[in-house]
mmCIF file of the N, C-alpha and C atoms, coordinates in Angstrom:
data_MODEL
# 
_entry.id   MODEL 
# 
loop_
_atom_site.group_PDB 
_atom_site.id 
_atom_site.type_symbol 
_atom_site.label_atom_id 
_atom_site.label_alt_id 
_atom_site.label_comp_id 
_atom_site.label_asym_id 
_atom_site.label_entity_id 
_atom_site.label_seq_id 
_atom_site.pdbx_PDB_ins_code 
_atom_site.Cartn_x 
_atom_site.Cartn_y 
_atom_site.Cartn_z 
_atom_site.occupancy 
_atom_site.B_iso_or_equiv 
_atom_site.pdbx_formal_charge 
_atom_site.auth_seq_id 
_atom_site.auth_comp_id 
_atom_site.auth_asym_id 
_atom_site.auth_atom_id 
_atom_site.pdbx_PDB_model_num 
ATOM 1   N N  . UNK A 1 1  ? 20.213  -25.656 -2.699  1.00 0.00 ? 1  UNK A N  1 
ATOM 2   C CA . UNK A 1 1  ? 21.273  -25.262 -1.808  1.00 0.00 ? 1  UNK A CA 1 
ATOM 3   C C  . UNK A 1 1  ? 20.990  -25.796 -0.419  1.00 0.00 ? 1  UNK A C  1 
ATOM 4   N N  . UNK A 1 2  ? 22.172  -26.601 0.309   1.00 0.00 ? 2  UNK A N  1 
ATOM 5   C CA . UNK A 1 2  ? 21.574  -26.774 1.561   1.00 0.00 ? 2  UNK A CA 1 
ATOM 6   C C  . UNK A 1 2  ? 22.766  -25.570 2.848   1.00 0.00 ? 2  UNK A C  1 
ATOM 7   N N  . UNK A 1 3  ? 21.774  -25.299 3.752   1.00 0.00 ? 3  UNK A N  1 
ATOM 8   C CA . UNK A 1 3  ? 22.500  -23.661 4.793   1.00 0.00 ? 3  UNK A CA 1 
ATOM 9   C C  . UNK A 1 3  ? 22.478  -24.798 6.074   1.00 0.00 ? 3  UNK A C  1 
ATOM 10  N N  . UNK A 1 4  ? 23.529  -24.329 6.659   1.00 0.00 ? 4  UNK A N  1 
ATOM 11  C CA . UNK A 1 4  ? 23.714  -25.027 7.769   1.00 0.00 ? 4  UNK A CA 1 
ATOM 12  C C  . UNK A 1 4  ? 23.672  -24.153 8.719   1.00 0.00 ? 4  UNK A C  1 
ATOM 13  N N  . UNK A 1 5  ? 23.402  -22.494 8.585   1.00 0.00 ? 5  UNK A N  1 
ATOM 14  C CA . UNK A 1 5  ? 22.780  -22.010 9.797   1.00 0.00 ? 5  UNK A CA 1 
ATOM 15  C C  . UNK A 1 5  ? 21.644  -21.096 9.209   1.00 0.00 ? 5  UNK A C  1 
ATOM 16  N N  . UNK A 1 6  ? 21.425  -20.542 10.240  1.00 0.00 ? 6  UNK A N  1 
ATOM 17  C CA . UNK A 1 6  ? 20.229  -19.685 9.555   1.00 0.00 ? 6  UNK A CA 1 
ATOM 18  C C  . UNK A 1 6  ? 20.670  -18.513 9.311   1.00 0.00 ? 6  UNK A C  1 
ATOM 19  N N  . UNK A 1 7  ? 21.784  -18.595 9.642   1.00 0.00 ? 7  UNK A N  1 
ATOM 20  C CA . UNK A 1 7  ? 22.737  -16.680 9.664   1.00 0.00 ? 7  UNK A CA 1 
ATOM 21  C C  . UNK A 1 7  ? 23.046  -17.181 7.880   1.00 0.00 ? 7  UNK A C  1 
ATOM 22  N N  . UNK A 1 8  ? 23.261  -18.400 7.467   1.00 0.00 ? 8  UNK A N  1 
ATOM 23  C CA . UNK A 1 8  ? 23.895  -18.212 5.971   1.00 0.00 ? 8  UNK A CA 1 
ATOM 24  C C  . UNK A 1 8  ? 22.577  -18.362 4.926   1.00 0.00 ? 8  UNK A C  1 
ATOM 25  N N  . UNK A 1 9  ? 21.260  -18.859 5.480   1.00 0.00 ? 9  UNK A N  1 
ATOM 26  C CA . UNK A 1 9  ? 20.032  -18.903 5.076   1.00 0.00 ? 9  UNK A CA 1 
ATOM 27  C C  . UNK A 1 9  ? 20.210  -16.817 4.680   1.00 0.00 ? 9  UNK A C  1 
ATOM 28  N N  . UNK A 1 10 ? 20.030  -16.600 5.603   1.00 0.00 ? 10 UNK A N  1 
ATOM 29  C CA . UNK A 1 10 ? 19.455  -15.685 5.783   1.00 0.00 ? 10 UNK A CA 1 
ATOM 30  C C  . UNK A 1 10 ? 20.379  -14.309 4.865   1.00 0.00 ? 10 UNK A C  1 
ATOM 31  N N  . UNK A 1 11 ? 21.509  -14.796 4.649   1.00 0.00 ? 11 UNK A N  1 
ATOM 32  C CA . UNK A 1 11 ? 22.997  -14.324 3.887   1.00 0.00 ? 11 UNK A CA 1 
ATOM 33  C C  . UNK A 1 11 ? 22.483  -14.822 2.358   1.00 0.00 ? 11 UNK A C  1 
ATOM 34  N N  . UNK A 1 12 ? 21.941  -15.495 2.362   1.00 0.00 ? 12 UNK A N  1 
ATOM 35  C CA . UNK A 1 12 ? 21.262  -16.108 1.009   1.00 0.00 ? 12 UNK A CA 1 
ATOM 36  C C  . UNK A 1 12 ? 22.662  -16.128 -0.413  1.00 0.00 ? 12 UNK A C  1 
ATOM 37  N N  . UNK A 1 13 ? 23.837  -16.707 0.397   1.00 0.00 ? 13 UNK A N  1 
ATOM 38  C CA . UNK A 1 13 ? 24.956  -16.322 -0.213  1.00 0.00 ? 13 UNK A CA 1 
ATOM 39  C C  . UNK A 1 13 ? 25.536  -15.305 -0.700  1.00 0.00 ? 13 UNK A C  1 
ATOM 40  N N  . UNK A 1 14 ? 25.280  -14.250 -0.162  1.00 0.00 ? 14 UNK A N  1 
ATOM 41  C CA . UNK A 1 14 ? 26.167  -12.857 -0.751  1.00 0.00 ? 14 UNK A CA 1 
ATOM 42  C C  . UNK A 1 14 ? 24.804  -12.051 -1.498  1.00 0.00 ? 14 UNK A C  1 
ATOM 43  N N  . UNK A 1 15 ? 23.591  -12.837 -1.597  1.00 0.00 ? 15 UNK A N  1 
ATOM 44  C CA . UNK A 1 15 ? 22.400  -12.008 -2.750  1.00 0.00 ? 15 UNK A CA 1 
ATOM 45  C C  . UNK A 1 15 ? 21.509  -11.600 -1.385  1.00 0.00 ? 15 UNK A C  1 
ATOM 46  N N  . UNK A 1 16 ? 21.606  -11.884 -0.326  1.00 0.00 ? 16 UNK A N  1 
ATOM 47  C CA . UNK A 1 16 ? 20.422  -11.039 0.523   1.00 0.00 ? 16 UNK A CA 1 
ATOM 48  C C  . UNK A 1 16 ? 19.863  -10.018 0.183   1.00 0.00 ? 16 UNK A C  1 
ATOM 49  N N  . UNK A 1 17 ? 20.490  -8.896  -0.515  1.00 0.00 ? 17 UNK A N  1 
ATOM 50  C CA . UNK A 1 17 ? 20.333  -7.535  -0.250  1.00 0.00 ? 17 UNK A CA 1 
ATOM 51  C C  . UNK A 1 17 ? 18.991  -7.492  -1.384  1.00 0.00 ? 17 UNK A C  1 
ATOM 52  N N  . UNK A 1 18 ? 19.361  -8.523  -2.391  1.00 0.00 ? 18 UNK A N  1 
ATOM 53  C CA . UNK A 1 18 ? 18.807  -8.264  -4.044  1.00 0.00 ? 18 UNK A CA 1 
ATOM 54  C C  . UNK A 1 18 ? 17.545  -9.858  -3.764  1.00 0.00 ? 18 UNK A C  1 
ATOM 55  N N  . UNK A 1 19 ? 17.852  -10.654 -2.838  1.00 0.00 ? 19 UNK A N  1 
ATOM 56  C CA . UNK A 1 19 ? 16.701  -11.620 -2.424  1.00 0.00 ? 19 UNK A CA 1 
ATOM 57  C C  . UNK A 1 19 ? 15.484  -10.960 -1.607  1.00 0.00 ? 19 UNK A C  1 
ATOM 58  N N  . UNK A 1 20 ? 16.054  -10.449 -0.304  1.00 0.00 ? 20 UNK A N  1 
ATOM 59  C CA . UNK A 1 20 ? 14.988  -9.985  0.534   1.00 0.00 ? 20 UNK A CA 1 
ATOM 60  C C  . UNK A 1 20 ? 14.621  -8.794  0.024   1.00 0.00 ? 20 UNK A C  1 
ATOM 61  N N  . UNK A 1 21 ? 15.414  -8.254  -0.661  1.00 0.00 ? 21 UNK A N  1 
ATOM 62  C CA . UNK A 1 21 ? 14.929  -6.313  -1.028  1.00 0.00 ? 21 UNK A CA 1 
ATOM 63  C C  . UNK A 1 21 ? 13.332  -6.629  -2.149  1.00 0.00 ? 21 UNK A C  1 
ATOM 64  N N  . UNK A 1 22 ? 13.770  -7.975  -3.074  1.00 0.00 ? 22 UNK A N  1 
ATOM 65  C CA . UNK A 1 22 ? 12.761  -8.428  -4.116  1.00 0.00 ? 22 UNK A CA 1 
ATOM 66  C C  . UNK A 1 22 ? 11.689  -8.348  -3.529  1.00 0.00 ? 22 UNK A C  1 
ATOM 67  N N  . UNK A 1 23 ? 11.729  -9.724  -2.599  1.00 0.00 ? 23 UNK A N  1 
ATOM 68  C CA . UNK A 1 23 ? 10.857  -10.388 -1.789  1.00 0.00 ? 23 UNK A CA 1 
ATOM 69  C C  . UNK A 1 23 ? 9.554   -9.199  -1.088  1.00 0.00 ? 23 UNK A C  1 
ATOM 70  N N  . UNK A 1 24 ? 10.805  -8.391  -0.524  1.00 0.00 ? 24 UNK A N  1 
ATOM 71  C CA . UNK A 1 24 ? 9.809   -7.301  0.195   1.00 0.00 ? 24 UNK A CA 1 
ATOM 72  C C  . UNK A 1 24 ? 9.444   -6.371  -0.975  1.00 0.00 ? 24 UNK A C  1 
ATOM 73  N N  . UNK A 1 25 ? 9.212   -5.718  -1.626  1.00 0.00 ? 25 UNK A N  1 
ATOM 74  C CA . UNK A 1 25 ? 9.118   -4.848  -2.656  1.00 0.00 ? 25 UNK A CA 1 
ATOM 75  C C  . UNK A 1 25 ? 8.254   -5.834  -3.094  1.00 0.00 ? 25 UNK A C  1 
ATOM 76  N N  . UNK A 1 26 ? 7.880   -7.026  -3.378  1.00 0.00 ? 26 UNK A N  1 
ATOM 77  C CA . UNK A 1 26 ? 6.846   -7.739  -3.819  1.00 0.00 ? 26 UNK A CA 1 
ATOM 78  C C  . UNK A 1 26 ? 5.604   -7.599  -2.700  1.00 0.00 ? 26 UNK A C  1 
ATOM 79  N N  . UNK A 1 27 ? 5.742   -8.006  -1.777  1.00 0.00 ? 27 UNK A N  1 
ATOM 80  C CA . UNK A 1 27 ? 4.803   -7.863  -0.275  1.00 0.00 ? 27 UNK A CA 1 
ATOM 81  C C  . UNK A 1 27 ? 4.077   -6.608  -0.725  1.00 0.00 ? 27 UNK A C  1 
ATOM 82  N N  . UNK A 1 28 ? 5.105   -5.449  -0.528  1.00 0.00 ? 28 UNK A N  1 
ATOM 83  C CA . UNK A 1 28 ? 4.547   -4.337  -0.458  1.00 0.00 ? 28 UNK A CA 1 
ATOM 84  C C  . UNK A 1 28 ? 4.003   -4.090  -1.702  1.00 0.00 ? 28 UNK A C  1 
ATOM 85  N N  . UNK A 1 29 ? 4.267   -4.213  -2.886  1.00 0.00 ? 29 UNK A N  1 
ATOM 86  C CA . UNK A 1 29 ? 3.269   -3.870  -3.722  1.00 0.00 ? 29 UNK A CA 1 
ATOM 87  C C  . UNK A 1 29 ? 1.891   -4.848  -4.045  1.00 0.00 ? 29 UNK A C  1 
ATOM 88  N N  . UNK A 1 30 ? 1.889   -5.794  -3.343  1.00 0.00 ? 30 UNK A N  1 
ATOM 89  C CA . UNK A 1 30 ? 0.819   -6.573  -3.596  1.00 0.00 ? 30 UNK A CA 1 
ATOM 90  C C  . UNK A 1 30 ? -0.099  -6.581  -2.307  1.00 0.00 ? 30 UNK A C  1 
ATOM 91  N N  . UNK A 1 31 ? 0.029   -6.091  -0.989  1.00 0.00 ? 31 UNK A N  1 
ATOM 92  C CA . UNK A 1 31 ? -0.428  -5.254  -0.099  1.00 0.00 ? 31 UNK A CA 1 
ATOM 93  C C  . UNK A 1 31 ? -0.847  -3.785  -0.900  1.00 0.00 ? 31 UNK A C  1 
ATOM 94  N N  . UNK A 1 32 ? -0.572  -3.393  -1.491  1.00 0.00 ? 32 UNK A N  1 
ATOM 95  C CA . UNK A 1 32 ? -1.192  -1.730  -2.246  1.00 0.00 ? 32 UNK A CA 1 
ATOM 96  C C  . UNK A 1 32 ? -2.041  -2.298  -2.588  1.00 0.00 ? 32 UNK A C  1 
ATOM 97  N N  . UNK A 1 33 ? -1.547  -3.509  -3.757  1.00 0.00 ? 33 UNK A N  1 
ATOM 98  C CA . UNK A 1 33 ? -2.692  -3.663  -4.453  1.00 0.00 ? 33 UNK A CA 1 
ATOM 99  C C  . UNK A 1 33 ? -4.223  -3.482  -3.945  1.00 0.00 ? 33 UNK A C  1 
ATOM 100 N N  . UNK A 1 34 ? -3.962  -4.561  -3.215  1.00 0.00 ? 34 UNK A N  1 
ATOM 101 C CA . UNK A 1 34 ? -5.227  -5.441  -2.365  1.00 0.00 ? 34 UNK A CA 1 
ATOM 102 C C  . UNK A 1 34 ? -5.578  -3.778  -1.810  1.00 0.00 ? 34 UNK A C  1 
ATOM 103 N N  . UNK A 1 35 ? -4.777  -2.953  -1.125  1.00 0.00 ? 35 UNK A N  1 
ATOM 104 C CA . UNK A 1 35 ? -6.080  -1.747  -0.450  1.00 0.00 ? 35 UNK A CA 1 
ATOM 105 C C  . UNK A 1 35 ? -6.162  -0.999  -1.310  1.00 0.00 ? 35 UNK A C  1 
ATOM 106 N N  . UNK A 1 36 ? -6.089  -0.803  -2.780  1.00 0.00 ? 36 UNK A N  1 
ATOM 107 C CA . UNK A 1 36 ? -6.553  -0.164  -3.549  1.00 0.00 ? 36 UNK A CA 1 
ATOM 108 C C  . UNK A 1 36 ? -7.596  -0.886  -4.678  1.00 0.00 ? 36 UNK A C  1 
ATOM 109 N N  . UNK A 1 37 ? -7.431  -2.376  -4.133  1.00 0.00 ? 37 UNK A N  1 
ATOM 110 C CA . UNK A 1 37 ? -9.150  -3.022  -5.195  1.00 0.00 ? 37 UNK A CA 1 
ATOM 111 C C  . UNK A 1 37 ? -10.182 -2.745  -3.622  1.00 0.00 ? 37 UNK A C  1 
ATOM 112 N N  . UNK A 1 38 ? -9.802  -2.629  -2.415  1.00 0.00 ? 38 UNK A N  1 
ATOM 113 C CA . UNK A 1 38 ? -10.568 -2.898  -1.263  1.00 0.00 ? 38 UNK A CA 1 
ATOM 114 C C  . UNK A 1 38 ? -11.211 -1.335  -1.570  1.00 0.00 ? 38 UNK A C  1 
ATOM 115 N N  . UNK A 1 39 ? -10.626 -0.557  -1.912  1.00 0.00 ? 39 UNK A N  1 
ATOM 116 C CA . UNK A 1 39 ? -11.013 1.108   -2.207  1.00 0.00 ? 39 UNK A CA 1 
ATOM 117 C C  . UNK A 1 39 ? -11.632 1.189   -2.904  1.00 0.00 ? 39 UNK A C  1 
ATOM 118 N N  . UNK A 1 40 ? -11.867 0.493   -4.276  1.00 0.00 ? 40 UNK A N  1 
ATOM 119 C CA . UNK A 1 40 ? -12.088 0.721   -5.232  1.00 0.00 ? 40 UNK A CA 1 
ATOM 120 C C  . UNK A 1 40 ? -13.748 -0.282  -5.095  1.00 0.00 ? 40 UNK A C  1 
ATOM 121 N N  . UNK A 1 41 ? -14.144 -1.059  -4.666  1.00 0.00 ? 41 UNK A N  1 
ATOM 122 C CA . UNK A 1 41 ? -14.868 -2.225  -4.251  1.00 0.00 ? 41 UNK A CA 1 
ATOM 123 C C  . UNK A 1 41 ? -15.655 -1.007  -3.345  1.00 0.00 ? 41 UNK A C  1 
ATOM 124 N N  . UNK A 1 42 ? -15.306 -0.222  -2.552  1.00 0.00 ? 42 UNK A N  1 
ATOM 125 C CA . UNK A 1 42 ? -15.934 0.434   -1.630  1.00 0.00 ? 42 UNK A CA 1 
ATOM 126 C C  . UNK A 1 42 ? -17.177 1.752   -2.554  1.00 0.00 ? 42 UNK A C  1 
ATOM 127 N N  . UNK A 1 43 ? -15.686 1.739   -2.784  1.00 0.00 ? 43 UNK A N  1 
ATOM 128 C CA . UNK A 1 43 ? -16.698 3.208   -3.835  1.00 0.00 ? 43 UNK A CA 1 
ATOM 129 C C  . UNK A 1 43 ? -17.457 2.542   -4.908  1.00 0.00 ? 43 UNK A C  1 
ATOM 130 N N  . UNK A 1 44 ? -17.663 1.233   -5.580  1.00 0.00 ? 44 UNK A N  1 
ATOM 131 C CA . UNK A 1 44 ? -18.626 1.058   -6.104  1.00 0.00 ? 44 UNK A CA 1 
ATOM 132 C C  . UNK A 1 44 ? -19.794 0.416   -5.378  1.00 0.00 ? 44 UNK A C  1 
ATOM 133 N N  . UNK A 1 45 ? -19.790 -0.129  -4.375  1.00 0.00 ? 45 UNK A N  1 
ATOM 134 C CA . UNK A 1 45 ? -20.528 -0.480  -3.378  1.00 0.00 ? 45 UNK A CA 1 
ATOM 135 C C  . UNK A 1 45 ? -21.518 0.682   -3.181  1.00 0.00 ? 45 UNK A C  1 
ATOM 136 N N  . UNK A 1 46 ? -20.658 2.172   -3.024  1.00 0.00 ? 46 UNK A N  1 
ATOM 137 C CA . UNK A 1 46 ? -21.717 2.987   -2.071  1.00 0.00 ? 46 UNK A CA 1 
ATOM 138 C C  . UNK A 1 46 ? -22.461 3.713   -3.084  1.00 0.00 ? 46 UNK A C  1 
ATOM 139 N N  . UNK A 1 47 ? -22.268 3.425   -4.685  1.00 0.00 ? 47 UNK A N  1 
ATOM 140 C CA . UNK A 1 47 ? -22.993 3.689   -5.621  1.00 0.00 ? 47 UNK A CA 1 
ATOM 141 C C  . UNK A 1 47 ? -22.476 5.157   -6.211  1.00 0.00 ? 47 UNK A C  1 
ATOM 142 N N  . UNK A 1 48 ? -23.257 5.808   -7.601  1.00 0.00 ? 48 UNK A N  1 
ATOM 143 C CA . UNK A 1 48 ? -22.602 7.288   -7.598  1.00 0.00 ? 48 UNK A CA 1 
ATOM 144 C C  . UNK A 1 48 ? -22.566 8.404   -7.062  1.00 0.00 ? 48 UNK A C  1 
ATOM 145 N N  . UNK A 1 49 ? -21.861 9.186   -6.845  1.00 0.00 ? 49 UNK A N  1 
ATOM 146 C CA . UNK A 1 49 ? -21.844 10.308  -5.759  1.00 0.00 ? 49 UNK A CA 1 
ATOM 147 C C  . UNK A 1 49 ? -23.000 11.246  -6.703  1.00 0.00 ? 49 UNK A C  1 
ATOM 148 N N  . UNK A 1 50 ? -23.561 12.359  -5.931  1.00 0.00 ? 50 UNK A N  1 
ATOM 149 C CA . UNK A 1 50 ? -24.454 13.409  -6.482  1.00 0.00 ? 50 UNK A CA 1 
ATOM 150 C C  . UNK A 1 50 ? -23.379 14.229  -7.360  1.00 0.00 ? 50 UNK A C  1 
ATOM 151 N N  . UNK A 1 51 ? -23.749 15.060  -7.966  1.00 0.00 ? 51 UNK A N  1 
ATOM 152 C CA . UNK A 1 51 ? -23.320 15.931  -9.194  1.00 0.00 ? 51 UNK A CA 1 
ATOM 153 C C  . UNK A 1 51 ? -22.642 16.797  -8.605  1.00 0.00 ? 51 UNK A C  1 
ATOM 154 N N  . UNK A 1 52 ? -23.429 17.313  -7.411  1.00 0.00 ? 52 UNK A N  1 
ATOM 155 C CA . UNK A 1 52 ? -22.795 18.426  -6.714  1.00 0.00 ? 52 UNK A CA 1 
ATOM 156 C C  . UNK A 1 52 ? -21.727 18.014  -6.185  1.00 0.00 ? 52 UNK A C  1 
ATOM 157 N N  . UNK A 1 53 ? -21.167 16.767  -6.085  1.00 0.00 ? 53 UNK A N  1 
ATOM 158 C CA . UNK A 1 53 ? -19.837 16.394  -5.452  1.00 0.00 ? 53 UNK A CA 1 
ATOM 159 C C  . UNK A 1 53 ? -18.622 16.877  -6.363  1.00 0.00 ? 53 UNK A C  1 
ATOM 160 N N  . UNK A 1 54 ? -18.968 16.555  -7.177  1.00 0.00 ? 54 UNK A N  1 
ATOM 161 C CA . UNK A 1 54 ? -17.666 16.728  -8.933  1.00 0.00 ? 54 UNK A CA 1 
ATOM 162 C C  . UNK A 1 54 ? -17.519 18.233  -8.709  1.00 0.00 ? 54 UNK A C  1 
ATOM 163 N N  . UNK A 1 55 ? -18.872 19.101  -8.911  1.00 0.00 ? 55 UNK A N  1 
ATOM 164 C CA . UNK A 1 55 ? -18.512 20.328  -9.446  1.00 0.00 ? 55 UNK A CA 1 
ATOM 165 C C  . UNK A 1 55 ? -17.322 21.195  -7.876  1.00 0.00 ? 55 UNK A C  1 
ATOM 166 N N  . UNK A 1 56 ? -16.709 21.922  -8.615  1.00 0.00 ? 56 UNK A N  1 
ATOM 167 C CA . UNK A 1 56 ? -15.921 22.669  -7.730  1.00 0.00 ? 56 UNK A CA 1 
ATOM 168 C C  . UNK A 1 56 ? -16.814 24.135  -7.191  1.00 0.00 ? 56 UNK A C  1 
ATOM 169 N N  . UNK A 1 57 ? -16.421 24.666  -6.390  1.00 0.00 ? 57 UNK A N  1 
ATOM 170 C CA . UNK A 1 57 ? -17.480 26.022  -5.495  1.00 0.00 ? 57 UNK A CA 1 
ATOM 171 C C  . UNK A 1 57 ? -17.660 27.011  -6.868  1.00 0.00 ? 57 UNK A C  1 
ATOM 172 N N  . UNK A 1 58 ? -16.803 27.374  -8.062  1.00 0.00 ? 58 UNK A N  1 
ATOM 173 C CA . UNK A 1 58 ? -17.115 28.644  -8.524  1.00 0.00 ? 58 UNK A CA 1 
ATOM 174 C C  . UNK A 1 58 ? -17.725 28.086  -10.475 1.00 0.00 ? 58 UNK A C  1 
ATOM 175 N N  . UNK A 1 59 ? -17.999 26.723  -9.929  1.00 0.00 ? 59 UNK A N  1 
ATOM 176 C CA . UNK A 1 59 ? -18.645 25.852  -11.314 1.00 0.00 ? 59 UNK A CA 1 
ATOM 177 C C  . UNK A 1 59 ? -20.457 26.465  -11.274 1.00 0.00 ? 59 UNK A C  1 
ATOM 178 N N  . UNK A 1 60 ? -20.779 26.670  -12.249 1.00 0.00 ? 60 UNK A N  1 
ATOM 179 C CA . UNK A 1 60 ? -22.176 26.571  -11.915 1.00 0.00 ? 60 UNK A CA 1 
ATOM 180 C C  . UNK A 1 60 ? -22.737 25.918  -13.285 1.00 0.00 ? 60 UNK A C  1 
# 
């Protein structure tokens, strides 16, 4: 397709709503991603937590 402004670029012919809505909804879930392997990378880094972390106050 060739746009001769950027207002009809950006109109992406009548699909903007279902182009950029994709587009972003992709960003954002692949931004989660990444800070939830960065989370996940962390907590195996700092090794296993003690026992006493799991159990709850009235566990014995």
């Amino acid at each position: 397709m060739h746009w001769s402004s950027l207002g009809e670029f950006l109109a992406m012919g009548g699909y903007a709503v279902y182009v950029w809505g994709s587009l972003l909804m992709t960003a954002f879930l692949l931004g989660g991603e990444q800070l939830l392997l960065a989370r996940r990378r962390r907590a195996l880094l700092a090794g296993p937590r003690p026992v006493a972390e799991y159990r709850e106050a009235g566990d014995a």
